[in-house]
Structures are given as structure tokens and as C-alpha cells.
Residue frames relative to the residue before (quaternion, step in Angstrom):
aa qw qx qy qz dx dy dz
X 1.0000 0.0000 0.0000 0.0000 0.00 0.00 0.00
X 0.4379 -0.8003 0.3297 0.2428 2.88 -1.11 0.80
X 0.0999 -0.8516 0.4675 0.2152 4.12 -0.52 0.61
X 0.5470 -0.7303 0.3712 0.1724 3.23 -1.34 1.08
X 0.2488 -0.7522 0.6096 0.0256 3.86 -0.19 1.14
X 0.1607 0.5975 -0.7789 0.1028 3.11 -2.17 0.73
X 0.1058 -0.7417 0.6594 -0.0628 2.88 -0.44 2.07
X 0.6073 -0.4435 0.6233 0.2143 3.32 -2.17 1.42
X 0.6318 -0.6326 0.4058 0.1897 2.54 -1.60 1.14
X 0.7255 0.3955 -0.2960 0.4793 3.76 1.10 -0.02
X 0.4562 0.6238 -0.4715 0.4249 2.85 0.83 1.90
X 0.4071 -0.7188 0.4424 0.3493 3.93 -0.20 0.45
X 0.8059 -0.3425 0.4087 0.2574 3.16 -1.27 1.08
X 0.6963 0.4467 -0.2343 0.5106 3.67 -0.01 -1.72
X 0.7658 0.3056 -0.4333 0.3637 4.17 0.55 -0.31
X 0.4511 0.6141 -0.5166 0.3906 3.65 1.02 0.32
X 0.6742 0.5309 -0.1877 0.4779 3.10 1.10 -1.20
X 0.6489 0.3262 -0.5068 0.4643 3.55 0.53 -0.05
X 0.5786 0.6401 -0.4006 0.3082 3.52 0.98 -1.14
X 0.5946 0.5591 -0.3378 0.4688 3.70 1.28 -1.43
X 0.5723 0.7366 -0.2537 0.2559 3.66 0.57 -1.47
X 0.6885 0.4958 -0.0368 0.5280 2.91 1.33 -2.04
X 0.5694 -0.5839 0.5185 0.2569 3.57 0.92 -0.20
X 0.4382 0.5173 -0.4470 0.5836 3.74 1.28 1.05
X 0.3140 -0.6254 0.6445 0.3081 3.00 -1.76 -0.02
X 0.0331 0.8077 -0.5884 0.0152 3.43 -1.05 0.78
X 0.0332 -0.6507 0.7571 -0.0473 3.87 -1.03 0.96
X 0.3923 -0.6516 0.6410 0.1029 2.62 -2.16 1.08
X 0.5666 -0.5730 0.4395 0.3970 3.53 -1.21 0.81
X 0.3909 0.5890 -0.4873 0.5126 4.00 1.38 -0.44
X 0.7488 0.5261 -0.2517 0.3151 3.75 0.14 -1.59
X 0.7299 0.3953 -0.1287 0.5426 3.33 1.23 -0.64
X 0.2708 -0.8565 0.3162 0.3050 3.19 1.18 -0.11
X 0.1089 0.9001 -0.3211 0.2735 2.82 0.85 1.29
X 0.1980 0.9110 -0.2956 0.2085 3.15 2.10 -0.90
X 0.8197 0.2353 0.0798 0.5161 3.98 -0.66 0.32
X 0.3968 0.7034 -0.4256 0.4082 3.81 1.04 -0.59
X 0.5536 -0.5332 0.5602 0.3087 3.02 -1.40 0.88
X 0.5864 -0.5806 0.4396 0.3546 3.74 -1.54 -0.03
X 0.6689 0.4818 -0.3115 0.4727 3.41 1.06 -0.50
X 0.7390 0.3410 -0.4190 0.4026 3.18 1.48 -0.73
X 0.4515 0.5811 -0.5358 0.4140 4.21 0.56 0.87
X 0.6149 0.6166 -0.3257 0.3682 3.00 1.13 -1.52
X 0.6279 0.3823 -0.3242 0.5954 4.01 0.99 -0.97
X 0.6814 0.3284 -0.5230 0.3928 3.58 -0.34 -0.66
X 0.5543 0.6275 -0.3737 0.3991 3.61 0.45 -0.23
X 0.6245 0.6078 -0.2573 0.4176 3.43 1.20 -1.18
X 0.6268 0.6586 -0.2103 0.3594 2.83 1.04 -2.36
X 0.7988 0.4337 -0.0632 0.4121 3.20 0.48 -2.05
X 0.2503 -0.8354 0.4170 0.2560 3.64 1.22 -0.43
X 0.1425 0.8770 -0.3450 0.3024 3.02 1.61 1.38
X 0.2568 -0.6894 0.6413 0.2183 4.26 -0.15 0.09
X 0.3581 -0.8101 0.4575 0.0788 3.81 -0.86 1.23
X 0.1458 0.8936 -0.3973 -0.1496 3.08 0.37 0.25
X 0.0870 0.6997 -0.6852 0.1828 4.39 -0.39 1.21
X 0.7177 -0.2025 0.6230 0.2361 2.08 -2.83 0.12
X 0.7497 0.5151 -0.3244 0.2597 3.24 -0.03 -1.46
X 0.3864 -0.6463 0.6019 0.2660 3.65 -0.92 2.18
X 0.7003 0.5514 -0.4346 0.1287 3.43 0.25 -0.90
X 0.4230 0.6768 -0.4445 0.4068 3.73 1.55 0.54
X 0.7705 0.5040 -0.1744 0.3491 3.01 1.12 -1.47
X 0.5449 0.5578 -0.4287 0.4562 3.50 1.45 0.52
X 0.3037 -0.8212 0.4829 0.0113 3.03 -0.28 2.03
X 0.5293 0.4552 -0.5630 0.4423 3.76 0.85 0.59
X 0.7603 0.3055 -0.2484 0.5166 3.78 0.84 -0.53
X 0.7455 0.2441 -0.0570 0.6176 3.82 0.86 0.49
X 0.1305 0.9064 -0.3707 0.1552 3.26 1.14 1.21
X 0.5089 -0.7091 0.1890 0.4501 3.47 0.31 2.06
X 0.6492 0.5734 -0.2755 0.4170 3.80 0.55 -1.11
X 0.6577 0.5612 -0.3634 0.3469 3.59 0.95 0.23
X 0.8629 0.3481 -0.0755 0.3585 2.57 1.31 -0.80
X 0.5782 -0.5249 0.2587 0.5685 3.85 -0.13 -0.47
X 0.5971 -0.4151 0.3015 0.6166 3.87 1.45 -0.47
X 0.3266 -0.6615 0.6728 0.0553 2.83 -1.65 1.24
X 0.1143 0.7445 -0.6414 -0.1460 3.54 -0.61 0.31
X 0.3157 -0.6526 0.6886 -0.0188 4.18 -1.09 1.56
X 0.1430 -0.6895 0.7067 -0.0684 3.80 -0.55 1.76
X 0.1918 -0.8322 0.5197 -0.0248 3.25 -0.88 1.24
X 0.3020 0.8457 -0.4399 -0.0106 3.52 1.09 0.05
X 0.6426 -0.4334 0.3799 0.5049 3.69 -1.52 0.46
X 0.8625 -0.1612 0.0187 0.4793 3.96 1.18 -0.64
X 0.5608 -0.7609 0.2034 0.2553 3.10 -0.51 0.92
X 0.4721 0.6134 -0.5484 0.3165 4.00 0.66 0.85
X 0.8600 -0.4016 0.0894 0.3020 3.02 -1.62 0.45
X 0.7289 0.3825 -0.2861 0.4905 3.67 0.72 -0.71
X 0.4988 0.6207 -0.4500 0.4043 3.74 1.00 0.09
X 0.6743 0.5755 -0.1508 0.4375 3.10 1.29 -1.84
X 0.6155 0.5697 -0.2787 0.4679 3.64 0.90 -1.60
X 0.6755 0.4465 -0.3555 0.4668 3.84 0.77 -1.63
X 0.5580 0.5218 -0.4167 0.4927 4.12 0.67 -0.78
X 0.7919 0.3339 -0.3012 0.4132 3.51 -0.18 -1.20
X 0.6786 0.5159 -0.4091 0.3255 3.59 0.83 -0.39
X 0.4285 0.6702 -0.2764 0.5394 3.44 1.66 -0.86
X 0.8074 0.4285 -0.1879 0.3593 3.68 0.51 -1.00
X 0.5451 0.4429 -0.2488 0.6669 3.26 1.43 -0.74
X 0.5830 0.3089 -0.5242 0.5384 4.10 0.10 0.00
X 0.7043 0.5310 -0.3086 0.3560 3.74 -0.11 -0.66
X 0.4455 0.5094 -0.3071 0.6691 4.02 1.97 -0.68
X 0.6903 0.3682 -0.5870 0.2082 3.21 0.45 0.08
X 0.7497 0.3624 -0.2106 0.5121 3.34 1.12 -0.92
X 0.5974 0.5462 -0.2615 0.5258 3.99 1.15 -0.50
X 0.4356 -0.7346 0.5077 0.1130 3.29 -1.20 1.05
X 0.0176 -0.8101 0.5334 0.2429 4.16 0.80 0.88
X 0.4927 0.6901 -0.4733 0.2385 4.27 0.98 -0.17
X 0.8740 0.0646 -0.1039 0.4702 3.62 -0.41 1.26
X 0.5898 0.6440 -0.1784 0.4533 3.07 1.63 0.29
X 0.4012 -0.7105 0.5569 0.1553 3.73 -0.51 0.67
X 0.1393 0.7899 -0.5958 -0.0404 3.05 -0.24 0.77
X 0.3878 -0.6429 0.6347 0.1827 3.86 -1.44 1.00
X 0.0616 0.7505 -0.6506 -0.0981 4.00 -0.36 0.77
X 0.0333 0.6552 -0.7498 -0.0859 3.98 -0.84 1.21
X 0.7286 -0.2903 0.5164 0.3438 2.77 -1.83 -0.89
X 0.6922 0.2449 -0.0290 0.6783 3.68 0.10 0.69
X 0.8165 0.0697 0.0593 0.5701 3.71 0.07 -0.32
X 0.1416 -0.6489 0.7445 0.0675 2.72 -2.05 0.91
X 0.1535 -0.7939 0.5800 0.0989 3.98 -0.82 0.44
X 0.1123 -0.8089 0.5754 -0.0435 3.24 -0.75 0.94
X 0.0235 -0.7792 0.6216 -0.0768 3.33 -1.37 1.36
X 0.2565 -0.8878 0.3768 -0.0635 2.62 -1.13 0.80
């Protein structure tokens, strides 16, 4: 089945595309023009749309302001650095785990080597 993505704008292009590839839907906050938006105001269009978020930005991953149950899923790429084949290896790691892991209402930490989930 397919799941519905909305990657932050400080993500590269190339991870929509893998996300599309895979047989997901994915839009960029760019695509929506969303650019520059406050966090809370993605965080709702996300809601609205019943979209999973996927950024850099820690400032998602602070479950007192962005409490996992609110939302449709947060997903927080940690790579060692942020270019394209770090990012791609993270999102790919994360999408094998969707298969068996629920990402609805759920925080998800993507490192290297580990994923963390909150809830």
C-alpha cells in the first residue's frame, strides 16, 4: 500500500524520487509552496493531508511541541552528513522497516544502524 510523504524543504529532490520510485506518494513543501513556513504551519498541512514529514529538522522530534499522536508521522533523518547518498541510504532503511512498522502517529528517529520510535 501505498504511504503518503511530505518532504521539508531541507531535503534533496533525489528523496522524492526514490519515495515516488518505491510506489509512495511524495510532495515537497517547495511543491506546495510552502517554502520558509513556520513549523507548525507544515506540521498541519501535513495533518490535513495525512501526509508523514519527512526532515532534518530536530525541532520535529521534540515530542512536547509535536506530540507523535498528533500527527500522521514524523520521520527525523539523521545522517553523519547531509548529501544525497547519506539521505537516500536513511530513507531507504526507513521504507524497509514501513514494511513491518507502523510510521502513523509515531516519531520515528532514522540513524545509521538504528531506527527509534516514539510514540
Amino acid at each position: 500500500m501505498a504511504t503518503r510523504f511530505k518532504l521539508d524543504e531541507n531535503l534533496p529532490l533525489d528523496a522524492a524520487a526514490l519515495l515516488r520510485n518505491a510506489g509512495h506518494e511524495a510532495q515537497t513543501v517547495l511543491e506546495q509552496l510552502l517554502g520558509g513556513a513556520r513549523d507548525s504551519a507544515i506540521l498541519d498541512a501535513c495533518r490535513a493531508e495525512r501526509r508523514i514529514l519527512v526532515t532534518f529538522d530536530l525541532d520535529f522530534a521534540d515530542i512536547r511541541l509535536y506530540p507523535p499522536a498528533s500527527n500522521a508521522g514524523v520521520w527525523v533523518l539523521r545522517p553523519p552528513t547531509q548529501n544525497i547518498d547519506n539521505t537516500l541510504g536513511l530513507l531507504e532503511r526507513a521504507l524497509g522497516a514501513l514494511k513491518t512498522e507502523t510510521a502513523e502517529g509515531r516519531l520515528w528517529i532514522v540513524e545509521p544502524g538504528r531506527i527509534r520510535v516514539r510514540e
